[in-house]
N, C-alpha and C positions, 0 to 999 in steps of 0.2 A: 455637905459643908459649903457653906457660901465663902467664896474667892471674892475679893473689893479688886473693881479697874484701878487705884490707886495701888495695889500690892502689884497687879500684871504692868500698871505704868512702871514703877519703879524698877520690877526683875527685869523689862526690854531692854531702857534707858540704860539702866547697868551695864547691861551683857555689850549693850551697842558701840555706846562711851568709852568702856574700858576700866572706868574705876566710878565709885561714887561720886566723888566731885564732880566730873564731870556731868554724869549721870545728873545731877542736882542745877546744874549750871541748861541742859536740853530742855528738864519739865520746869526750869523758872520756880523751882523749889530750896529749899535747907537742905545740906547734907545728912543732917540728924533726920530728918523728914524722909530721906529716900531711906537710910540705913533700920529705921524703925519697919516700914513697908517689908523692907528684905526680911528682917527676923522674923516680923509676924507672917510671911511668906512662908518661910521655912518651918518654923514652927509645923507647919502641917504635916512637914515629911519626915520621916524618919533617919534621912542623909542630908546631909548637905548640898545646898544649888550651887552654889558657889566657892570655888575656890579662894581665899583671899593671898595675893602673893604680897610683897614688897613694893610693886611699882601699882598696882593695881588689882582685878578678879578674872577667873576666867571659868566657865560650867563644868561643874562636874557633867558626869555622863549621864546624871536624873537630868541635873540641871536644860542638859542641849534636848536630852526628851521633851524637859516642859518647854522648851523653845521653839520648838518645833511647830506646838501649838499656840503658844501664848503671842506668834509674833504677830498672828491671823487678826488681834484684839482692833491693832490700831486700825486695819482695814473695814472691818465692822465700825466702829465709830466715824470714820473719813466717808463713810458707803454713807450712815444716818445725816452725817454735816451734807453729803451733796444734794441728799432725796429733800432735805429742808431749804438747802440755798444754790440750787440747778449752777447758777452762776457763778458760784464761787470760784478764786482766781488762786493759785498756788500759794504766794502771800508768804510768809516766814515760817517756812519748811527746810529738810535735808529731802534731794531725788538722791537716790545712788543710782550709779549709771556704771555696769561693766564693756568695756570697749577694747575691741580687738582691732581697731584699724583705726588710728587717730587720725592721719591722714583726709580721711574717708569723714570721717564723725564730727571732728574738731571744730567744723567750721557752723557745724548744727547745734554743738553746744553751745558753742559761744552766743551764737543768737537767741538761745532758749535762758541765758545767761542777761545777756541785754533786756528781754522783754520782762524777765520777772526777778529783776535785782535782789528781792528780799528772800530769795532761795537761794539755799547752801545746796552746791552740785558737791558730792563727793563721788572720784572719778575712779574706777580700779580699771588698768591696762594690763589685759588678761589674755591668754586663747580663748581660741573658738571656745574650747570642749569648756572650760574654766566658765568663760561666760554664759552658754548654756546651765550649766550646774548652778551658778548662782542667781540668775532668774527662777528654774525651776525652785530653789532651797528658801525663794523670799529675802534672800540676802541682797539683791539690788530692785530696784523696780525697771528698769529697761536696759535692755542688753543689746550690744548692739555688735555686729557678727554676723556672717553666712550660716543659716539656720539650712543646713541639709537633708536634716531629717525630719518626721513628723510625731510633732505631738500634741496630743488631746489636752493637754493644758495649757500652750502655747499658742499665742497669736502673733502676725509678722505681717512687717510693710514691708516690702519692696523701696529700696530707697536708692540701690546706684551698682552697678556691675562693670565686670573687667574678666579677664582672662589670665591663663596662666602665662610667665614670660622666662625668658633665660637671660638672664644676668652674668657681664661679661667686662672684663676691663675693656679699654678701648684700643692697647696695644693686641690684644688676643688674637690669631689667625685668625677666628673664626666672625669676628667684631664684625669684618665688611660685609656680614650676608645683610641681606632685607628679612631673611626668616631663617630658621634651623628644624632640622626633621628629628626625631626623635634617635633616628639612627643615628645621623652625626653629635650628637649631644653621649650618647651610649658610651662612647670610646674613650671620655676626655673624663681627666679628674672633676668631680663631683661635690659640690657643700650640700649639704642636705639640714634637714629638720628630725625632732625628736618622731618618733611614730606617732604621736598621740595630737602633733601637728597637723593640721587643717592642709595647710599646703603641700605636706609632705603624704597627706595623705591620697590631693588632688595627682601630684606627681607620681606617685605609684601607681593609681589607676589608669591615668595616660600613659604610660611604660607597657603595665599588663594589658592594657589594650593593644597594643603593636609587639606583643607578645616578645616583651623584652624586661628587663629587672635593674632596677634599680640599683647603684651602690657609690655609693660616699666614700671618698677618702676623707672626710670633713664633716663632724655632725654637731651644731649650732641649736642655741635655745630660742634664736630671734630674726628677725629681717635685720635690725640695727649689724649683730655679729655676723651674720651673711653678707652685706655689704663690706663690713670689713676687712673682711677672711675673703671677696673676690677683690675687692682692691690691692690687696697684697700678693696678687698672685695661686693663691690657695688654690684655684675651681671657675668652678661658671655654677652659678649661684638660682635660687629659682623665686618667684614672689608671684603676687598677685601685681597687676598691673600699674593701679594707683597708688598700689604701698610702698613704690620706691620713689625716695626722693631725688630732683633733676642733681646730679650729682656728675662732675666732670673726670672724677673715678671711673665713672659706670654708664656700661653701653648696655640699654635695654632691647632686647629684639625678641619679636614675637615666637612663635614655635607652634611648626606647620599644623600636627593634628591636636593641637588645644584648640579649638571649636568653640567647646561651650562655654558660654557665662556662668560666672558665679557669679550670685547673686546676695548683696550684702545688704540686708534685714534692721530693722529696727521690731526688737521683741521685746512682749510682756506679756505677763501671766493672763489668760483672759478673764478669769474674774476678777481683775484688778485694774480692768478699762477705762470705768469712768471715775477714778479715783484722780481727786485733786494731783496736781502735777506728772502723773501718768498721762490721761488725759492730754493732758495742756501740752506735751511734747510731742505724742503722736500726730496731732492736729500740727503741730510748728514740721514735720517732718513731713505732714502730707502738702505741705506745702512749699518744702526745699527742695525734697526730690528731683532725681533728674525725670524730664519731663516724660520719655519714653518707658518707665516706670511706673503702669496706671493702674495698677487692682494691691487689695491688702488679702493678703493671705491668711485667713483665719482655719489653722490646723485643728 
C-alpha cells in the first residue's frame, strides 16, 4: 500500500498544531487540503487516528503508534535538503528546544534567536528526566539538561557546570558560615524535591555518601517554590549553583563534601546532527560555552 508524504505531512502537522487550522496554516496549505490528507490517511486503517474533540484532535493510541514513526518523515526529507544544499541556514522553521535551567540556557537561546530571526523557538521548561524523555520521543530536537547517564542514541556538549549548594535565609544561624558539612545541614528542617528530581536526586547521593539520609519537612516541584518556601522561613533549601537567582532573600553557601560538577549538556538525538537548525545550535553553543568546557560527548 503506497502512503503519499502529503498524507504523513498532514497526519504530523495535525498532531503538532493541535487542530487543523493550524495544521493548514504550518504546511502553507487549505484546511480542506489537510482534512482531505487525514481521511485519505485513515482510510487505510480500520480505527481512527484521530480524536476530533471541540477545541481541536488528539491520537488515538493507533494514531501515537503511527506517530512514533511517521515523525522520523520530516528528518529524511531535511537529511535529502542538506546532502543537496551542505549550506543551508535554518531559515523559516519551528527548533523545539526542552530546557531545564533557564538560567544557564537563556542566554544561548536568545543568541540562536538573534542569528536566525526567521525561526520559531518553541521553548518547553521541563526536568531533567522530562527533558531527557522528550529528545529521546522526537518530541524536541535539543534538550538542554545535565545528561547523567549514557545513551546509544544520545549525543552531548558540555556547555557549563556548578555544584550542589544550600540555600538559606540571611537571618538563619547557620547563614554566617563560608561552607556547611553535611552533618550540620542533617539536623535542620529541610525543603526538598520530588524523587524523580535531578537535584533531589544529586542530594540523596551526597547524604548516602556520608552515610546519612535525607528528610524534608517540605517537598516542592521547583527551584522558583524552593526559594520561596526558604524565604519564608520553611528550611534551608538545595539547587544547583547557577539556578539561583542573586536574590536578597537568599543566602547561597557551598557545602563541604559536594565536590563534584555537574555538568550541564546540550543534547540531541545523534542521527539528527546535521539536520538544519540542530546543527546551526550546537555550532552557536560550541562557541558560547564556558571556555574550560573542551570536548563533546558523543554517548
Amino acid at each position: 500500500m503506497d502512503y503519499s508524504m502529503a498524507e504523513i505531512r498532514a497526519f504530523n502537522a495535525t498532531l503538532q498544531a493541535g487542530n487543523f487550522t493550524r495544521a493548514a496554516d504550518l504546511l502553507e496549505v487549505s484546511q480542506p487540503a489537510i482534512t482531505a490528507q487525514i481521511r485519505k490517511l485513515e482510510s487505510r486503517f480500520s480505527t481512527p487516528l484521530l480524536e476530533r474533540l471541540s477545541k481541536g484532535v488528539r491520537a488515538t493510541d493507533l494514531g501515537k503508534q503511527l506517530y512514533q514513526i511517521t515523525r522520523q518523515y520530516h528528518d529524511l526529507e531535511a537529511a535529502i535538503e542538506v546532502l543537496s544544499n551542505p549550506t543551508l541556514s535554518p531559515g523559516k522553521m519551528t527548533l523545539q528546544v526542552a530546557n531545564a535551567s533557564s538560567i544557564i540556557f537563556m542566554p544561548l537561546i536568545a543568541e540562536f534567536s538573534r542569528r536566525f530571526p526567521q525561526t520559531t523557538l518553541k521553548i518547553k521548561s521541563v526536568t531533567t528526566s522530562e527533558c531527557r524523555a522528550l529528545v529521546l520521543n522526537r518530541e524536541v530536537d535539543i534538550g538542554l539538561f545535565p545528561l547523567l547517564d549514557e545513551s546509544s542514541e544520545l549525543s552531548r556538549l558540555a556547555f557549563s557546570s556548578h555544584r550542589l549548594v544550600a540555600v538559606l535565609r540571611p537571618d538563619h544561624p547557620l547563614a554566617e558560615h563560608k561552607a556547611l558539612s553535611v552533618s550540620q545541614l542533617v539536623g535542620e528542617p529541610l525543603i526538598v524535591y520530588k524523587p524523580e528530581a535531578c537535584t533531589q536526586q544529586l542530594l540523596e547521593q551526597l547524604f548516602v555518601r556520608n552515610q546519612l539520609r535525607v528528610s524534608g519537612n517540605v517537598v516542592v516541584d521547583g527551584r522558583l517554590d524552593m526559594s520561596e518556601a526558604v524565604s519564608h522561613g520553611l528550611g534551608i533549601g538545595f539547587a544547583l549553583q547557577q539556578d539561583i537567582r542573586p536574590d536578597p532573600r537568599l543566602t547561597v553557601i557551598p557545602i563541604t563534601e559536594a565536590t563534584e560538577d555537574v555538568v550541564e549538556h546540550v543534547v540531541w538525538m545523534k542521527n539528527r546532527r546535521s539536520l538544519p537548525g540542530i546543527r546551526d545550535f550546537i555550532q552557536l553553543a560550541l562557541e558560547q560555552r564556558c571556555g574550560a568546557l573542551s570536548e563533546v560527548s558523543e554517548l
